[in-house]
C-alpha positions as a Markdown table, in Angstrom:
| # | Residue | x | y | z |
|---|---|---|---|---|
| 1 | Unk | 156.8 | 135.4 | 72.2 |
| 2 | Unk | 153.5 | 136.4 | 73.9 |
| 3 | Unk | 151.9 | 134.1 | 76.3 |
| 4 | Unk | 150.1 | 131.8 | 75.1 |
| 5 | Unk | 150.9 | 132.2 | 71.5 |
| 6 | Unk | 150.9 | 129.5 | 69.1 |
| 7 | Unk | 151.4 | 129.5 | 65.1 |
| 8 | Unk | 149.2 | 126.3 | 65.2 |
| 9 | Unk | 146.0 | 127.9 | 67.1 |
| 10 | Unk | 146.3 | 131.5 | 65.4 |
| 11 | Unk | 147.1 | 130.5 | 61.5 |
| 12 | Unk | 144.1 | 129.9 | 59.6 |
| 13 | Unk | 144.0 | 128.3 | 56.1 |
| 14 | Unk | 140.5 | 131.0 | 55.0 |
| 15 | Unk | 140.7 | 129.9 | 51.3 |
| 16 | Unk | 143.3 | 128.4 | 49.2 |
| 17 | Unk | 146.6 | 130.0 | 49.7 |
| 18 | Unk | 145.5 | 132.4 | 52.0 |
| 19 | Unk | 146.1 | 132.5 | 55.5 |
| 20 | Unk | 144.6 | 134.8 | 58.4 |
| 21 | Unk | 147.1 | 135.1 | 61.3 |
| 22 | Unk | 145.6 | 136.8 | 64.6 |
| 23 | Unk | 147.9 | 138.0 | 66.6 |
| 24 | Unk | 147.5 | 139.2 | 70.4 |
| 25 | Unk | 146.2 | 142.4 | 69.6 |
| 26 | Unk | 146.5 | 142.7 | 65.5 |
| 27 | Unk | 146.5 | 140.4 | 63.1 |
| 28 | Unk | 148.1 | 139.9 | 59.2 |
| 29 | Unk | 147.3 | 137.8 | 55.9 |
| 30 | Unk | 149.5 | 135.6 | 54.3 |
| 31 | Unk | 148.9 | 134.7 | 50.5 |
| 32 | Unk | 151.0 | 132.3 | 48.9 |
| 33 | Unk | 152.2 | 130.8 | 45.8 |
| 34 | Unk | 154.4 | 128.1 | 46.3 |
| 35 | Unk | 156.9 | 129.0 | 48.3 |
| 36 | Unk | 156.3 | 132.9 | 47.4 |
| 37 | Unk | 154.1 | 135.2 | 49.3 |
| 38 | Unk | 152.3 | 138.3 | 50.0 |
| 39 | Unk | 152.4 | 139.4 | 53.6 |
| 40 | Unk | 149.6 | 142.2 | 54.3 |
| 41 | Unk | 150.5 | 144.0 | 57.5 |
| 42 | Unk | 153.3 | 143.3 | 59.9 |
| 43 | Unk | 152.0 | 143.7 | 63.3 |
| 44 | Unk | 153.6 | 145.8 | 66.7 |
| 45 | Unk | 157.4 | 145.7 | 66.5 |
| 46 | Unk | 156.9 | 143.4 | 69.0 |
| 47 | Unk | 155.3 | 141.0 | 67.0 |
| 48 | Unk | 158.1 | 139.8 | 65.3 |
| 49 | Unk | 158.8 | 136.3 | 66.1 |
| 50 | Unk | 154.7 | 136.2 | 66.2 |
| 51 | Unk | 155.0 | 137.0 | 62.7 |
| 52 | Unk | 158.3 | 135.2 | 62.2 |
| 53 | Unk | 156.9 | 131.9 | 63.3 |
| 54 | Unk | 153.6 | 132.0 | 61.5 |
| 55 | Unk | 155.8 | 132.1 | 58.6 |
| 56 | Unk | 157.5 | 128.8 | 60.0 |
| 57 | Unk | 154.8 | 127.2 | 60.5 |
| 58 | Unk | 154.0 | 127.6 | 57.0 |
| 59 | Unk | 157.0 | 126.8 | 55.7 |
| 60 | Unk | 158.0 | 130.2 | 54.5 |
| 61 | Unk | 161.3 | 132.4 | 54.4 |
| 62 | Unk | 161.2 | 136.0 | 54.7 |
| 63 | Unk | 163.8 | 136.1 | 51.9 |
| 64 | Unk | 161.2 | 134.9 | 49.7 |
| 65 | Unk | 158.3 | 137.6 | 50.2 |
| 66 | Unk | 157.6 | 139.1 | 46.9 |
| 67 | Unk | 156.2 | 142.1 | 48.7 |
| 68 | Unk | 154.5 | 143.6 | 51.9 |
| 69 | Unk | 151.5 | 145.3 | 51.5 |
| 70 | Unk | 150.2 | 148.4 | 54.3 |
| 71 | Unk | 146.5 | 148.9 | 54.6 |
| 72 | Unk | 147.9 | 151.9 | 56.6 |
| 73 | Unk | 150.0 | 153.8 | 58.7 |
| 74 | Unk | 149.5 | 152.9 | 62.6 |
| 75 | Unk | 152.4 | 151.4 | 64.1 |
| 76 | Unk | 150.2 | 148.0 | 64.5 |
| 77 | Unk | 150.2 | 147.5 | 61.1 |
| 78 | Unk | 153.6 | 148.8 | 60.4 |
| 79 | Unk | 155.8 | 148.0 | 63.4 |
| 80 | Unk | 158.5 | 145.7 | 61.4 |
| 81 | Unk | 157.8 | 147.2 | 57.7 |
| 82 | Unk | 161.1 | 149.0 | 57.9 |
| 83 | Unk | 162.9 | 145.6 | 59.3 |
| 84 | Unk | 161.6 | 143.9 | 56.4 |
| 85 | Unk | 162.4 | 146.9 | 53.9 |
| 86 | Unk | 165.3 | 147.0 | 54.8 |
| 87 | Unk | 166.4 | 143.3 | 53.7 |
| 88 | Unk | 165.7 | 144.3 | 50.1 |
| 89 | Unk | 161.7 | 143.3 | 50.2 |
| 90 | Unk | 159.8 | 146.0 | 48.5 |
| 91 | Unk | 156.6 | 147.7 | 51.0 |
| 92 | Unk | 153.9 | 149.4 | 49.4 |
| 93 | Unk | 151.1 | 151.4 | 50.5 |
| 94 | Unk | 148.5 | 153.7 | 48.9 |
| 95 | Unk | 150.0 | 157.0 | 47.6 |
| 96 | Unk | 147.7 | 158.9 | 49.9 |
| 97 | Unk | 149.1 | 157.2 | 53.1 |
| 98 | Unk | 152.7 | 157.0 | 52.2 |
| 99 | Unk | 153.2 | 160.5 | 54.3 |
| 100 | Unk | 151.7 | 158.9 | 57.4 |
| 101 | Unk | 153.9 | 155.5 | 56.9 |
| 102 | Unk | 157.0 | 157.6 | 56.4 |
| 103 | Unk | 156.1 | 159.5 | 59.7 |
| 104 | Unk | 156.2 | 163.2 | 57.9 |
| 105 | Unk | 152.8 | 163.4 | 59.2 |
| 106 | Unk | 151.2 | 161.2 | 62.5 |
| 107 | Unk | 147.6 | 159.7 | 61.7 |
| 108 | Unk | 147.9 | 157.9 | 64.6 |
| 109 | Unk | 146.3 | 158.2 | 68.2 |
| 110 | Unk | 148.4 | 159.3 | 71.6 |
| 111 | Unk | 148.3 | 158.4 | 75.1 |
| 112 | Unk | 147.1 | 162.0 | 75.6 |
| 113 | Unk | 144.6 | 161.8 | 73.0 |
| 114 | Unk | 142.8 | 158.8 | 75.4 |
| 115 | Unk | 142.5 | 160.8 | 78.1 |
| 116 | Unk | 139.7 | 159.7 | 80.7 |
| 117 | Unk | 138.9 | 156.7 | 78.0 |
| 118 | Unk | 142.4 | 155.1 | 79.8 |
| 119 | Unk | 140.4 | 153.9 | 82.5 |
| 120 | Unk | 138.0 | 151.6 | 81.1 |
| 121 | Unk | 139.6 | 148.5 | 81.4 |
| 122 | Unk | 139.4 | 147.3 | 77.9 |
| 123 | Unk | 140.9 | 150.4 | 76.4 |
| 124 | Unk | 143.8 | 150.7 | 79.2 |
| 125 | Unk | 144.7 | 146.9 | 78.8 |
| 126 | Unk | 145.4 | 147.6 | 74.9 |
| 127 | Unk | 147.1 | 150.5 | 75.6 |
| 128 | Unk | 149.5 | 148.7 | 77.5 |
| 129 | Unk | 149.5 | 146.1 | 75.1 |
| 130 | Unk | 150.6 | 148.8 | 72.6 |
| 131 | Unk | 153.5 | 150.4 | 74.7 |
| 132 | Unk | 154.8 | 147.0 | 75.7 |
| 133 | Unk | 154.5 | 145.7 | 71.9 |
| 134 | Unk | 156.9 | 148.7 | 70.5 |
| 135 | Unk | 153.9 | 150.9 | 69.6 |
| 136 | Unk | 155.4 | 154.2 | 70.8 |
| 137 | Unk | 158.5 | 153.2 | 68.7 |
| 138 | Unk | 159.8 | 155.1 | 65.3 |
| 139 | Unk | 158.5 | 152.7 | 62.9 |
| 140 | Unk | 158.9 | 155.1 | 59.9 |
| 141 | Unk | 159.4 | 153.1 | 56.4 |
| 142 | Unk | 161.1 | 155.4 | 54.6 |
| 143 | Unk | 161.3 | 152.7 | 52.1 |
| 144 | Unk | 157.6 | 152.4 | 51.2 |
| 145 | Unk | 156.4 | 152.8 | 47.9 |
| 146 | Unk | 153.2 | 153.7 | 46.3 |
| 147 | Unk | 151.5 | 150.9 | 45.0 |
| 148 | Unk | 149.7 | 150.4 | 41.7 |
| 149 | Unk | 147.1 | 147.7 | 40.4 |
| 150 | Unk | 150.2 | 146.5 | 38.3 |
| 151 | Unk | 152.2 | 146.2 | 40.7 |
| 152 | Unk | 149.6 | 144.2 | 42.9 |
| 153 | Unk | 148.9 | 141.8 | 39.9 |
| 154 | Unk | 152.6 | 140.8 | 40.3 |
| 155 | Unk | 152.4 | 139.4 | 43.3 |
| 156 | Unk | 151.2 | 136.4 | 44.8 |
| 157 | Unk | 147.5 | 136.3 | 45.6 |
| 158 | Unk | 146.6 | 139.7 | 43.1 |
| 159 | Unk | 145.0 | 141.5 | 45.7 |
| 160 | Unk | 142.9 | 144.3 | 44.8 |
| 161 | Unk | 143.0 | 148.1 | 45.6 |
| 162 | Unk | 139.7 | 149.3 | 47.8 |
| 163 | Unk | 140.5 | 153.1 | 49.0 |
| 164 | Unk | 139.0 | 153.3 | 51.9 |
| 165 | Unk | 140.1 | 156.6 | 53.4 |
| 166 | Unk | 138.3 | 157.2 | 57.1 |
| 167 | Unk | 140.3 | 155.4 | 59.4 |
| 168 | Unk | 143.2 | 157.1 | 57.8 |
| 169 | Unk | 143.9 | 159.5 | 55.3 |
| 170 | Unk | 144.8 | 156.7 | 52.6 |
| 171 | Unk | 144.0 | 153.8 | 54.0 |
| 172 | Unk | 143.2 | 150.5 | 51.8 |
| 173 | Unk | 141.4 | 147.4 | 51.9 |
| 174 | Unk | 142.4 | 144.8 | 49.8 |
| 175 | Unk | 139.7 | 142.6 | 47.5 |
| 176 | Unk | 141.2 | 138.8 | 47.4 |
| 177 | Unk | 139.5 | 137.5 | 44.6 |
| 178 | Unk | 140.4 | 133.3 | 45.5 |
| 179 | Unk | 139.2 | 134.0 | 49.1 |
| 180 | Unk | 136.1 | 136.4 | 47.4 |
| 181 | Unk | 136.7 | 138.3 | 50.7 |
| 182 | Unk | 137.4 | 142.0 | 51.4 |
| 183 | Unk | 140.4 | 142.6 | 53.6 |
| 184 | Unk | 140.2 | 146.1 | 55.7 |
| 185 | Unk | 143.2 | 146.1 | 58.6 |
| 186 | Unk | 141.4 | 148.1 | 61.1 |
| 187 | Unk | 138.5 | 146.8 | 63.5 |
């Protein structure tokens, strides 16, 4: 676990059933319904028993996610989609960013795409962050499925569809209606 870390200073309560978990360097929502839940993003590969202990400390069990939702394809947002696919728990994503979540196309920036920017200290200190969390890792989900309003009304929390394509080809931000706060994935 990362220094410092603790499920009881990074889980927030932001609205009923709805919890804002900020990791090191990328955070995810949790929104429940009894012991049910919706987890939006998954953090670095890394991140796991971050993410594994935030749902402890909530008293949750991964085998009871009703479904993972991807605002889009970088490898912070991804990095343990494809664990978590791959125990049966359905991962969903806008059509238009499925390609980029499955890898068949790379939306994502490279060590050589920083260049010079590496050494400002902010932006080398993240980028080491990155490497060290698993973020040069293949975290294809070749599992992930488009998702549809439908299918969001299903699950706990009924977020809503916002495209917001920019940051990535299909990226999405997600309305929650009981928090009556957008949710974007990207800063």
């Amino acid at each position: 676990m990362s220094k410092n870390w603790s499920a009881e200073d990074n889980v927030k309560e932001v609205a009923e059933d709805v919890f804002f978990v900020q990791g090191p360097a990328v955070n995810w929502t949790i929104l429940t319904r009894g012991e049910e839940f919706t987890l939006i993003d998954t953090g670095y590969p890394g991140n796991w028993p971050l993410l594994q202990s935030s749902m402890n400390f909530l008293g949750l069990a991964m085998e009871n996610a009703a479904g993972v939702l991807l605002t889009h394809g970088h490898s912070d947002h991804i990095g343990n989609a494809a664990r978590i696919s791959a125990m049966g728990i359905p991962v969903f994503a806008s059509q238009a960013e499925l390609p980029n979540i499955r890898r068949e196309v790379l939306e994502q920036v490279t060590i050589k795409d920083l260049g010079v920017r590496m050494l400002r200290p902010r932006v080398g200190a993240w980028a080491l962050h990155a490497v060290r969390s698993g973020g040069l890792s293949d975290v294809a989900v070749p599992g992930v499925a488009a998702m549809t309003q439908d299918t969001l009304d299903a699950l706990p929390g009924s977020p809503r569809i916002i495209a917001t394509a920019g940051h990535t080809s299909g990226h999405a931000s997600f309305f929650i209606p009981s928090a009556k706060a957008a949710l974007h994935g990207s800063w």
